[in-house]
VEXTOR-850810 format. One line per field, with one value per residue (C-alpha): residue number from 1; x, z, y; residue in three letters. Coordinates in steps of 0.02 Angstrom, whole numbers, plus 50000, padded with zeros to 5 digits. Example, Ala and Ser with C-alpha at 12.3 -4.5 7.8 and 13.67 -1.06 7.14 Angstrom:
BEGIN
nr <- c(1, 2)
xx <- c(50615, 50684)
zz <- c(50390, 50357)
yy <- c(49775, 49947)
rest <- c(ALA, SER)
//
This chain:
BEGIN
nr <- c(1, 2, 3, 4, 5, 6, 7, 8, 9, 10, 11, 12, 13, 14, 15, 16, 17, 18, 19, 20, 21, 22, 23, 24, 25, 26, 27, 28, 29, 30, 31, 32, 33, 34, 35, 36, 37, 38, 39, 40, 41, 42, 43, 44, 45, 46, 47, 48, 49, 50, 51, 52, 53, 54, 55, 56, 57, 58, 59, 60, 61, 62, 63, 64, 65, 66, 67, 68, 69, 70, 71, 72, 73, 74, 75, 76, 77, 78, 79, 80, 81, 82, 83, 84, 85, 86, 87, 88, 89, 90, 91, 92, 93, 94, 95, 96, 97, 98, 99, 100, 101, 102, 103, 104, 105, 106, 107, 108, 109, 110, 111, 112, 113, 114, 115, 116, 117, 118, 119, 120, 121, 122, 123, 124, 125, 126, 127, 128, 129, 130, 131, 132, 133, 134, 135, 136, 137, 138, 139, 140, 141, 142, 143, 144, 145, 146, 147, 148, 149, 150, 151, 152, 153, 154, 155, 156, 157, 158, 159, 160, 161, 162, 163, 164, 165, 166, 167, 168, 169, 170, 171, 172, 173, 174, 175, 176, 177, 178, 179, 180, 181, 182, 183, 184, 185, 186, 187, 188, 189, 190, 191, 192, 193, 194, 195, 196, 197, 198, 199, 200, 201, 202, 203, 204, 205, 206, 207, 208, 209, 210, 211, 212, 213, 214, 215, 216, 217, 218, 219, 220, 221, 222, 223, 224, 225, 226, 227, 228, 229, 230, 231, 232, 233, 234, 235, 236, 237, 238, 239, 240, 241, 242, 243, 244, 245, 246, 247, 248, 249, 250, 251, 252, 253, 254, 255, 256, 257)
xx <- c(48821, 48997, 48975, 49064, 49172, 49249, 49301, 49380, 49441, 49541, 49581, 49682, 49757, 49840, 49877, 49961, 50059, 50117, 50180, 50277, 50373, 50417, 50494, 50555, 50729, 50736, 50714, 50819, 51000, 51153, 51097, 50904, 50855, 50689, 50571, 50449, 50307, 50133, 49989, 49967, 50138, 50109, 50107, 50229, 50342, 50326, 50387, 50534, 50593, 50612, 50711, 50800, 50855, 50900, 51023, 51097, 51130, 51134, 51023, 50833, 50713, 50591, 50430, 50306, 50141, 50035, 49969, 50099, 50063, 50083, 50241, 50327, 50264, 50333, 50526, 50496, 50469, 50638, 50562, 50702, 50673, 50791, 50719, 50537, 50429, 50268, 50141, 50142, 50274, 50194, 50208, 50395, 50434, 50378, 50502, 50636, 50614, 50619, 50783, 50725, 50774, 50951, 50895, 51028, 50939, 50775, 50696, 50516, 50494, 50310, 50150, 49979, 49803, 49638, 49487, 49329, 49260, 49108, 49060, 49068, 48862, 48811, 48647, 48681, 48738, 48893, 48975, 49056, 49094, 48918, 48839, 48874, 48745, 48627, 48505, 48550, 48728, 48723, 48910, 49053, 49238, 49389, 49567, 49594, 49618, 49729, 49851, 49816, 49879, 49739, 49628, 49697, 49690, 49510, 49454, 49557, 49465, 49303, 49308, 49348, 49198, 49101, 49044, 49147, 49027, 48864, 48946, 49037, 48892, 48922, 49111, 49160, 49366, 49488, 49649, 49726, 49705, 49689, 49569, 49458, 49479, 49428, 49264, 49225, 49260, 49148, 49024, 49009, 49006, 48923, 49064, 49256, 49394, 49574, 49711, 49714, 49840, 49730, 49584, 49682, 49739, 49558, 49519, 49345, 49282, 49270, 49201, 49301, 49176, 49320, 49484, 49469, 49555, 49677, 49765, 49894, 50006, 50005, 50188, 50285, 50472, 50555, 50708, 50849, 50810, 50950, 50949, 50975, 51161, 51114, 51234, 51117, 50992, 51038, 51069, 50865, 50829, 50927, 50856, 50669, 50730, 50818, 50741, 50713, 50629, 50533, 50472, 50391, 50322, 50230, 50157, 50073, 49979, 50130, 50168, 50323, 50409)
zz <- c(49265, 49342, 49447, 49355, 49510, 49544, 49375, 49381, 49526, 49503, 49333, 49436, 49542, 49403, 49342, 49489, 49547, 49369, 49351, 49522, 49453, 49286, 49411, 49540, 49412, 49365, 49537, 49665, 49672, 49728, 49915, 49886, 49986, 49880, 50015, 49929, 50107, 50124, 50145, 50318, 50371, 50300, 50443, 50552, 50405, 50371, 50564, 50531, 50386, 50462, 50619, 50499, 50384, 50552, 50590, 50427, 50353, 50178, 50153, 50076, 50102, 49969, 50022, 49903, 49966, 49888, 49928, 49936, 49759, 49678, 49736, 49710, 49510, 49508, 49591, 49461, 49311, 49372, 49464, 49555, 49738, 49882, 50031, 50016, 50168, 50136, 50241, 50246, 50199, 50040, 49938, 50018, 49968, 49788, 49806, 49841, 49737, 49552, 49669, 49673, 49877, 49956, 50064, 50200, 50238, 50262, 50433, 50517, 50599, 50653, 50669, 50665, 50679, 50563, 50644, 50569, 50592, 50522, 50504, 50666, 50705, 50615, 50674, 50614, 50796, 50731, 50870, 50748, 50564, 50568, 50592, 50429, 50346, 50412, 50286, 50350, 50315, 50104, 50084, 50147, 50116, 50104, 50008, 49835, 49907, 49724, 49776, 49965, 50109, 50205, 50083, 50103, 50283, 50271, 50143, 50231, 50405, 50295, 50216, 50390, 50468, 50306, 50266, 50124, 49994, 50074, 50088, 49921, 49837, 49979, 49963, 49869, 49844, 49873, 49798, 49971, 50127, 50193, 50031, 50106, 50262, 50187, 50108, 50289, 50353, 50225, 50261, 50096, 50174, 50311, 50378, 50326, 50380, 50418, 50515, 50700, 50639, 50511, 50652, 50770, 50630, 50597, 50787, 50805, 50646, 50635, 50781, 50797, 50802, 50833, 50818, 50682, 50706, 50561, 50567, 50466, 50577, 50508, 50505, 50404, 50328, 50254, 50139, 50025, 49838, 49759, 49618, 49731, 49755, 49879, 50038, 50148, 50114, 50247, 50361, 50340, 50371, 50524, 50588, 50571, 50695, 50798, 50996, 50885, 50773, 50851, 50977, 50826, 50745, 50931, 50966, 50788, 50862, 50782, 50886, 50918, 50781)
yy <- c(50074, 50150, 50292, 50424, 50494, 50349, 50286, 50478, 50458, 50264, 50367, 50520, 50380, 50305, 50446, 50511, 50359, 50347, 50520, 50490, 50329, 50438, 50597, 50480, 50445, 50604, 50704, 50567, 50611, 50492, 50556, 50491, 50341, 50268, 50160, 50062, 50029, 49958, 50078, 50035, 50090, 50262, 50379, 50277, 50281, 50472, 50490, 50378, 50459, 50609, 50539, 50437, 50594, 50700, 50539, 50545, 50727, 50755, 50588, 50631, 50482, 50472, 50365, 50277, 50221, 50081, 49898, 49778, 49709, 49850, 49910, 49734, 49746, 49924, 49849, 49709, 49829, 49926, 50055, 50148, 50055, 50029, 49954, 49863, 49844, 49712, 49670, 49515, 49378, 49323, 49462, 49490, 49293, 49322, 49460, 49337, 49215, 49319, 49370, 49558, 49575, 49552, 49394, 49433, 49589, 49523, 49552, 49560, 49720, 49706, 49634, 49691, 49626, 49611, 49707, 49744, 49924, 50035, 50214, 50299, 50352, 50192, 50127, 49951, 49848, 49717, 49629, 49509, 49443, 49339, 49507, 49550, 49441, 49558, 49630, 49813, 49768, 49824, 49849, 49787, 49867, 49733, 49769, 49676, 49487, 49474, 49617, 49690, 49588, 49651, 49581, 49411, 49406, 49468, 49327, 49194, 49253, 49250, 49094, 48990, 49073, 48989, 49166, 49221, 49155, 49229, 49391, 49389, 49516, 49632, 49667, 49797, 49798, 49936, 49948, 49976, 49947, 50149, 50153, 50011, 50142, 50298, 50207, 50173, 50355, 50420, 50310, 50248, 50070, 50002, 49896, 49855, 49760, 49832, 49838, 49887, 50025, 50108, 50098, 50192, 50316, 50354, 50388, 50442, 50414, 50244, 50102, 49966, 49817, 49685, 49596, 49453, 49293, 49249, 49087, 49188, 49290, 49458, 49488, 49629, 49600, 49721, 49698, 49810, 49791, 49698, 49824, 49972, 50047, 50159, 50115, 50195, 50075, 49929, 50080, 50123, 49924, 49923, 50095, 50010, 49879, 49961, 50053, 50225, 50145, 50029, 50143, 50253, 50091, 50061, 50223, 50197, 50043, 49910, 49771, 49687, 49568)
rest <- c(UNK, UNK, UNK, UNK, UNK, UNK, UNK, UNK, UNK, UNK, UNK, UNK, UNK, UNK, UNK, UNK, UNK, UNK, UNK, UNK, UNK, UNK, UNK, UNK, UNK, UNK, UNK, UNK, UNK, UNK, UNK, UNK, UNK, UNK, UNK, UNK, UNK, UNK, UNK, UNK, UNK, UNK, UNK, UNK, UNK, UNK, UNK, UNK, UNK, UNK, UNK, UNK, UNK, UNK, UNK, UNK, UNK, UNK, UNK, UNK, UNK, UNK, UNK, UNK, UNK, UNK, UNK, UNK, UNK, UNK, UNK, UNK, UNK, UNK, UNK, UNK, UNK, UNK, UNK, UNK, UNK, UNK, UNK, UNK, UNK, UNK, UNK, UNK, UNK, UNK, UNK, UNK, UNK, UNK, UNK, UNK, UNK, UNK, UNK, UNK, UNK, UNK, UNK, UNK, UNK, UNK, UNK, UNK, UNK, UNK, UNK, UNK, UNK, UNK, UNK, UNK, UNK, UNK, UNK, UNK, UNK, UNK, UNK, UNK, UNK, UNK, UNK, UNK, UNK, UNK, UNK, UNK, UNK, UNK, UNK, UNK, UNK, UNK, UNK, UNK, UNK, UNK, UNK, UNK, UNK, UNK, UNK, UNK, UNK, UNK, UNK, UNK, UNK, UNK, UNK, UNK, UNK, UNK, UNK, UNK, UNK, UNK, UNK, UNK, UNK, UNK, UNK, UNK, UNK, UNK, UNK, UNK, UNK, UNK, UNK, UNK, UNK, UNK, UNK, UNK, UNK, UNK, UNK, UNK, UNK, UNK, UNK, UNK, UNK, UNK, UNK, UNK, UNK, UNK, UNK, UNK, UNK, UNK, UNK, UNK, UNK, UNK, UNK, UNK, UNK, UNK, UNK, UNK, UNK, UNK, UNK, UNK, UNK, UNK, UNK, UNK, UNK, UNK, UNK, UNK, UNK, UNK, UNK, UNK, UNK, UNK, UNK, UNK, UNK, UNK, UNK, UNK, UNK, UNK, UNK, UNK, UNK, UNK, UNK, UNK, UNK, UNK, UNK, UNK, UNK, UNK, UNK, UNK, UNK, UNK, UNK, UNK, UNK, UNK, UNK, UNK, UNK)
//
């Protein structure tokens, strides 16, 4: 049986991130710079639209949160996007090949890591992935393999360690990867996997167990939509990659393209 205040709550979700895409035409102006970024870059990104806007007067970045599935169906349905930042080159590549990016402006800006973290105050002791077959260990939070890069790193880390299919009736999805995060904070999961970032983000509230090996580096790129005509938007690329921008990236936990 569904537990009622979730189904409500996926159900507000959609809601919500449906209403935005119907204002987002109607409220951006010639001056609006629309960035499409993965959930993981969310505060980072916050902080670097605001430098970004003081640098350009008269420019108002609008920011739009999701997985990095998501946002490339919304750019491929015609939502009004004009720079894209994945993370991880997959989802950007399927970007480029239904030709919805400018490939010149394509650039990885940083890299992250997988770690695996549970409630802080937990009384379950995980040193490692093979902890997790633990009978204490009920529930395990991971982001949609299908649409969250997270998710993909996590089942690709999962499935060398030969434990993906012994834990497979633990996982329970999220539909992002600071979702998979917040099940975690609220302890509604005894364990999850997600990016270094989103651990530090969470500070106390979480204990990082440990860094998981991917054989997959976990690289972000970031690219101008090739439907956008907003001339600012290669100028919001190349302030991602430039010192200012970089040095906001790093003091969220980002590493170095």
């Amino acid at each position: 049986m569904r537990n009622p205040a979730i189904t409500l709550k996926k159900l507000s979700q959609t809601l919500a991130l449906a209403l935005a895409l119907c204002l987002t035409p109607a409220l951006a102006s010639a001056a609006d710079l629309t960035v499409s970024a993965a959930a993981s870059l969310t505060d980072a990104f916050k902080n670097i639209k605001q430098a970004f806007e003081a640098a350009n007067p008269g420019t108002t970045v609008i920011t739009n949160f999701a997985a990095s599935g998501p946002l490339l169906r919304q750019i491929e349905s015609g939502a009004p996007v004009d720079v894209f930042a994945s993370a991880d080159q997959k989802t950007m590549d399927q970007a480029a090949s239904k030709s919805l990016i400018v490939p010149a402006s394509r650039a990885n800006f940083v890299q992250n890591a997988l770690v695996l973290i549970q409630p802080a105050g937990s009384k379950i002791a995980l040193k490692g992935m093979s902890d997790l077959t633990q009978p204490g260990v009920k529930r395990i939070a991971l982001g949609n393999p299908e649409t969250v890069p997270a998710g993909r790193y996590t089942k690709e880390a999962l499935t060398t360690a030969k434990l993906w299919d012994t834990l497979t009736p633990k996982l329970v999805p999220g539909e992002s990867v600071r979702q998979t995060l917040d099940y975690v904070v609220r302890g509604e999961v005894d364990a999850g996997f997600v990016f270094s970032t989103d651990a530090k983000s969470a500070g106390a509230k979480v204990h990082l167990v440990s860094e998981i090996p991917t054989s997959t580096v976990v690289s972000y790129p970031i690219a101008v939509v090739a439907a956008s005509k907003n001339p600012k938007a290669k100028a919001f690329v190349d302030f991602v990659l430039s010192p200012a921008g970089q040095k906001i990236l790093q003091a969220y936990g980002f590493k170095k393209p």
